[in-house]
N, C-alpha and C positions, 0 to 999 in steps of 0.2 A: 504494500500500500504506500503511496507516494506521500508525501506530509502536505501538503500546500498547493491548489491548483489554482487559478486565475483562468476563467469565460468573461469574453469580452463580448457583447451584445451592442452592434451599431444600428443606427438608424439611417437606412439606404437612401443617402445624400452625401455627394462628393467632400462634403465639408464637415462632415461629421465623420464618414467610414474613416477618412484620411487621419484625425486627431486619436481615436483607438487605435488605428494600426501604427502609429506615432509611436503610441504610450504602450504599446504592446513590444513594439520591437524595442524601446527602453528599459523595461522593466527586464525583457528576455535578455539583453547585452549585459544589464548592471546585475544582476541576479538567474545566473544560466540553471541551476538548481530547479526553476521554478518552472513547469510547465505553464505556454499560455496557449489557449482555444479561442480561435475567433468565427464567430459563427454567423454566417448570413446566408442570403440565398446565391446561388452559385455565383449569378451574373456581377452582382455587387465583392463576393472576392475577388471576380476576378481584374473587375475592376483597380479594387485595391490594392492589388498587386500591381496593375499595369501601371498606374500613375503615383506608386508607391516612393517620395524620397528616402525614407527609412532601411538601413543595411537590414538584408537579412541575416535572420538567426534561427539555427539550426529548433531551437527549441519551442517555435509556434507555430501551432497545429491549425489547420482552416476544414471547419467545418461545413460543405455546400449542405442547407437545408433545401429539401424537398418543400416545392409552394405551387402552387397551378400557375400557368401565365396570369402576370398581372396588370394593369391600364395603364400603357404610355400617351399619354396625349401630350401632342406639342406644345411649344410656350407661346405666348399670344403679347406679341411685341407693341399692339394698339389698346390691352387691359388697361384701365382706368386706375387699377390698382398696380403697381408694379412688384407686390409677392408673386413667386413663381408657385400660383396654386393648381399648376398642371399638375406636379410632384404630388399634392397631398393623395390622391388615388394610392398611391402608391406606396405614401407613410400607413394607410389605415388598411391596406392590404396585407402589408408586412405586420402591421400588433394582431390583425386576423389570422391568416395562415401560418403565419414562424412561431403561435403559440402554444400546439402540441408539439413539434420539431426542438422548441427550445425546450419545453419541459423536460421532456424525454430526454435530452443532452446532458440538463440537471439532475436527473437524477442518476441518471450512471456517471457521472464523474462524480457528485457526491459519494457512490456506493463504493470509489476506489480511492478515497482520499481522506487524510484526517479534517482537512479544511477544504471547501471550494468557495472560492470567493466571485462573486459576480456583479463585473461592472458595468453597466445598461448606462446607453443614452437615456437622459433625461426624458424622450418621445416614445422610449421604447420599454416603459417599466410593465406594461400590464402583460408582456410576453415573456416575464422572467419572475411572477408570482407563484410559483411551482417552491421557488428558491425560503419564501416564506416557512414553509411551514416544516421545512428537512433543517435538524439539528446543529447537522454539522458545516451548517449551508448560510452565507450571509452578501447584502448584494449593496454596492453603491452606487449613486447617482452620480455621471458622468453630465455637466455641462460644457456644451458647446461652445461657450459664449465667454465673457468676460465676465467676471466677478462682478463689475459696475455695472452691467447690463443687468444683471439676475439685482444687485440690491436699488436700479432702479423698477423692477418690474415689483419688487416685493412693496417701494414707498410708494412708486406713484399715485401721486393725487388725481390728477387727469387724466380718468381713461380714456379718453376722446385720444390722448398721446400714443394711446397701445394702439387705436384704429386705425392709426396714420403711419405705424411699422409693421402692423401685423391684418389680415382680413378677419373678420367675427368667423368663418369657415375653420382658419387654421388655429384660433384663440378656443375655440370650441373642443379641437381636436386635441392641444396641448392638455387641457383643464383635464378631460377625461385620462389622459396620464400619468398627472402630475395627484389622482386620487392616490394611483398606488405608493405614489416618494414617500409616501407618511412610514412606512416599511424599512428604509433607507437607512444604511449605518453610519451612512458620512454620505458627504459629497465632494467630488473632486473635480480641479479646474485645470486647466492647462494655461496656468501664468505660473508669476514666483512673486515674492513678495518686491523684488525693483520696481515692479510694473506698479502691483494693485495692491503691496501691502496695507494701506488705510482700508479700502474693501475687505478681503479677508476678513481683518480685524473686527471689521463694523456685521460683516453677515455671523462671525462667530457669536459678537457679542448678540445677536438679535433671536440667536435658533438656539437650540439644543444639540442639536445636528457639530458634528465636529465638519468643518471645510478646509481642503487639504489641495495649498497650490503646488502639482507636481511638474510644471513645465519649467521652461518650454517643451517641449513635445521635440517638436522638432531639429534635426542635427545640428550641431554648432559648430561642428570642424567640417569644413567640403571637401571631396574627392579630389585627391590632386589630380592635374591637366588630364595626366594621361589615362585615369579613369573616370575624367568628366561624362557628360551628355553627350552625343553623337548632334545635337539639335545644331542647324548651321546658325544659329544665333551666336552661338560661342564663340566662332571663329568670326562675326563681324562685330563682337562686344571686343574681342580682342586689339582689333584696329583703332578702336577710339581713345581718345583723351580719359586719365581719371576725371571720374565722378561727371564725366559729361553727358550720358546719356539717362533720356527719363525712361522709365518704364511703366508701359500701361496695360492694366489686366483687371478683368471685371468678373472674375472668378467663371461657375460653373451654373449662375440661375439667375443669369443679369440676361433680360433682352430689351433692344435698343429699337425705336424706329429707324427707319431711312432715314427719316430730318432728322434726327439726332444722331447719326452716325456722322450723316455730313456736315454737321455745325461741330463736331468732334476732329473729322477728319481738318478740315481748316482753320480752327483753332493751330492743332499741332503745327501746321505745316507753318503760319503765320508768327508762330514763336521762336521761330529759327534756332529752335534746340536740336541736339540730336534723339532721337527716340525709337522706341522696339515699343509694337502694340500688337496684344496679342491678341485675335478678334475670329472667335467663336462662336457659333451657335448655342443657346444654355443647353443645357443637360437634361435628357427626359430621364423616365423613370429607371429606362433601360437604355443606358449609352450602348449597350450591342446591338439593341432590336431597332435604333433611331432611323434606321435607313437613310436612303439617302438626303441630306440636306443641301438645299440649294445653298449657294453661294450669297453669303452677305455681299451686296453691291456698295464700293464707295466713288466719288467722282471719275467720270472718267478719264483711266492715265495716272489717276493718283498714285498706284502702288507704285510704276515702271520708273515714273518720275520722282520720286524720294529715293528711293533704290538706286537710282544712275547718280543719280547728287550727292548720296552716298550721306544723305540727311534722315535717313530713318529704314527701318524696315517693317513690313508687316507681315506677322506671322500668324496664320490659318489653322496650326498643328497645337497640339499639346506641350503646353511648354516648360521648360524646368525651375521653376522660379523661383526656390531657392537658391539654385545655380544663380541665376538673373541676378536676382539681390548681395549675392554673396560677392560678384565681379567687381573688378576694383574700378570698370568702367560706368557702374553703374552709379548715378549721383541723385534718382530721385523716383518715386513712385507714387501714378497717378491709380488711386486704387478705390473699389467698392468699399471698403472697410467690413469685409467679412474678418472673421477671429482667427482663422487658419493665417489668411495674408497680413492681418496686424501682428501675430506673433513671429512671422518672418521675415516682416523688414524692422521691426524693434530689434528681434535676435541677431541682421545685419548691418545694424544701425545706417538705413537705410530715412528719411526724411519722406512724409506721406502730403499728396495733394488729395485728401479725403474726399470721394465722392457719392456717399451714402444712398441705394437706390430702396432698402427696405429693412426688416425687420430690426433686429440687433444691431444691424450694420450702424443705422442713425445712432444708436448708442453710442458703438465705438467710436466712431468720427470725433463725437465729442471727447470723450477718453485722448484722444491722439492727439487733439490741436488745442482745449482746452486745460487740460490737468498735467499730461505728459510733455506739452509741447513740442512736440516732436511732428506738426503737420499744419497744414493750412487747409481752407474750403476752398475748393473749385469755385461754389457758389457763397458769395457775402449774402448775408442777409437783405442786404439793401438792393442787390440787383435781383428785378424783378424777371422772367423767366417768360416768353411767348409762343402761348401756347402747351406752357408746362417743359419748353425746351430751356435746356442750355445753354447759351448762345455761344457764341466761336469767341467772339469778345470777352467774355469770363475767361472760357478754356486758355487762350492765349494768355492771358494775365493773369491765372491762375501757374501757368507753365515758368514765365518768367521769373513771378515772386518764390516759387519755389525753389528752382533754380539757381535763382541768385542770392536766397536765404541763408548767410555764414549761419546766425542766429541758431538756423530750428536745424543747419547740418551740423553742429557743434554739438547741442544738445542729442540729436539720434544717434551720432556718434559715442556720447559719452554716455547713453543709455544701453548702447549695446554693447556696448564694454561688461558693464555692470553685468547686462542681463548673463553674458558668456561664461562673468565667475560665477555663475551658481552652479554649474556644474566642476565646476577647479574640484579635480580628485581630493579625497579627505576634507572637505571644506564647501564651503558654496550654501544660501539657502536653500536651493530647489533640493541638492543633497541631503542638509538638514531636516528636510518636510519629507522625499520619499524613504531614506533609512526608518525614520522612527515607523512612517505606513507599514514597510512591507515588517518591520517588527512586529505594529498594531494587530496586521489579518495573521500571520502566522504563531498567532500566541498559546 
């Protein structure tokens, strides 16, 4: 009988699988002892292996659960709202079908283990209440999100606030998950206390609940050259200037109109920076089954002419973006502010042009340009937006001020310094916070 197992239960979303398989291959590198199981439905590990930055290790096991096909529908770039609530089919599929598949998982690793510890996304607790009621079996809540996000969701006074990050569909769909956390032995974040130690502090002091920051998550030392990315990004980040080029990436559930593409695309072009923009289609439920996707269209000639000028590139593919952030030519990131990409340009002290298009994200931005300093708004308060666009004119002057900000690159530089020692062997607080954990579950 093994002493101590760890099941990891994600919620099949690029931004979420991605942070467990983080904290998985972490936990597996820093404690090999330990087996970890991660379990989802096929198409989502395999996912998270394909776009996985995390070294593998030899000691985590992937679980494909058995589920019926489930509803892709595509993203709808003209929604009024801009949550991508094509996905939630897909979240309420996965707590439906992956919850005899998980139980069944819990209990035969409970039956071969002195401890099984089970960490569930926060959206995915009601498929790992099996875990309740077996002895030797105890499970935590895994948030996605930033500390500040979760102790503004807990104070907010204005709920009208939650309606303008989240739709009543997906606020519906969280609350029926969030019955089961009451279960929960802790909770745990993917920051460190550089970042959100007054958070921490404050959600400690407010719960009973122990909350436990174990990041960053993700790697802090990169692959030297010669086992970098294949991606040709690499080889034209190589040719630029330090810190001269911006980079821009809206994650995996951002869709843009056409006029907003093209008040995006000549912003950049008008800023005379150099830049790498990474411009994708979002993410359906099933990045296998998406079929073909037509081509995002931007002016024509745009791509061939930044390209020959040797003023920018646009990239179509999957991109490395830790790599990106980590390059010595990279000077600035124009981002969604999802939790995966704020934890990787802090970790690369990297400087953010925040551009928050929904849920959390609005959080974060704030966190990043207000508390952290470490980022500016695309869009001021004051400039009014037509048509609900963002005009080329912000974009540009959002690209400059950041750009040419010593200020907020001094600060992201001296925060990601910071954030790096938390893992300094023998020392570091994120060290400090995961030793005593993995003492906690193994007691």
């Amino acid at each position: 009988m093994v002493d101590v197992v760890v099941l990891m239960v994600p919620l099949p979303a690029q931004g979420h699988i991605n942070q467990l398989l983080q904290l998985s291959s972490l936990i597996a590198s820093t404690y090999p002892d330990i087996p970890i199981h991660f379990a989802a439905a096929s198409s989502h590990n395999n996912q998270a292996l394909l776009r996985s930055s995390a070294a593998p290790t030899a000691n985590i096991f992937f679980h494909d659960l058995s589920a019926p096909p489930f509803p892709c529908p595509p993203p709808n770039p003209n929604s009024s709202h801009k949550f991508p609530s094509h996905l939630i089919p897909a979240f309420r599929h996965a707590n439906v079908h992956l919850l005899e598949p998980i139980s069944a998982l819990i209990r035969f690793l409970s039956s071969s283990a002195r401890r099984l510890v089970v960490i569930n996304d926060s959206l995915m607790a009601s498929t790992i209440r099996e875990s309740f009621s077996l002895p030797n079996t105890e499970s935590y809540t895994f948030h996605s999100v930033s500390a500040f996000t979760i102790h503004w969701f807990i104070t907010a006074e204005d709920k009208n606030e939650l309606l303008r990050c989240y739709t009543p569909d997906f606020l519906e769909f969280a609350r029926s998950q969030y019955e089961f956390k009451r279960q929960t032995a802790g909770i745990i974040f993917n920051t460190c206390r550089a970042i959100e130690g007054t958070y921490i502090d404050k959600l400690n002091n407010q719960s009973s609940w122990k909350h436990w920051p174990l990041g960053p998550f993700n790697p802090l030392k990169l692959s030297p050259v010669a086992h970098r990315s294949p991606c040709r990004c690499m080889e034209w980040l190589d040719r630029q200037e330090q810190r001269s080029v911006l980079y821009i990436s809206f994650g995996t559930t951002t869709t843009f109109t056409s006029d907003q593409l093209r008040e995006l695309a000549i912003g950049l072009e008008k800023s005379s920076h150099k830049f790498l923009w990474v411009l994708r289609e979002a993410d359906t439920g099933d990045i296998f089954s998406q079929g073909k996707v037509s081509k995002i269209e931007l002016p024509d000639g745009y791509e061939e002419r930044v390209e020959s000028s040797g003023t920018g590139m646009v990239l179509r593919e999957w991109a490395p973006q830790l790599e990106i952030l980590g390059h010595g030519s990279t000077g600035g990131f124009m981002s969604h502010c999802g939790w995966n990409s704020c934890m990787e340009s802090i970790s690369m002290g990297v400087p953010v042009a925040a551009w928050p298009i929904h849920s959390d994200q609005i959080k974060n931005a704030e966190l990043l340009t207000s508390v952290l300093r470490v980022g500016i708004h695309v869009q001021n308060k004051d400039e009014t937006s037509r048509d609900g666009l963002v005009s080329s004119e912000a974009i540009e002057r959002a690209v400059i001020e950041l750009m040419g900000s010593e200020e907020r690159r001094r600060r992201a530089t001296e925060l990601g310094v910071e954030v790096r020692k938390c893992w300094v062997s023998g020392g570091g607080d994120s060290r400090a916070e995961l030793d005593p954990f993995i003492t906690h579950i193994s007691r």
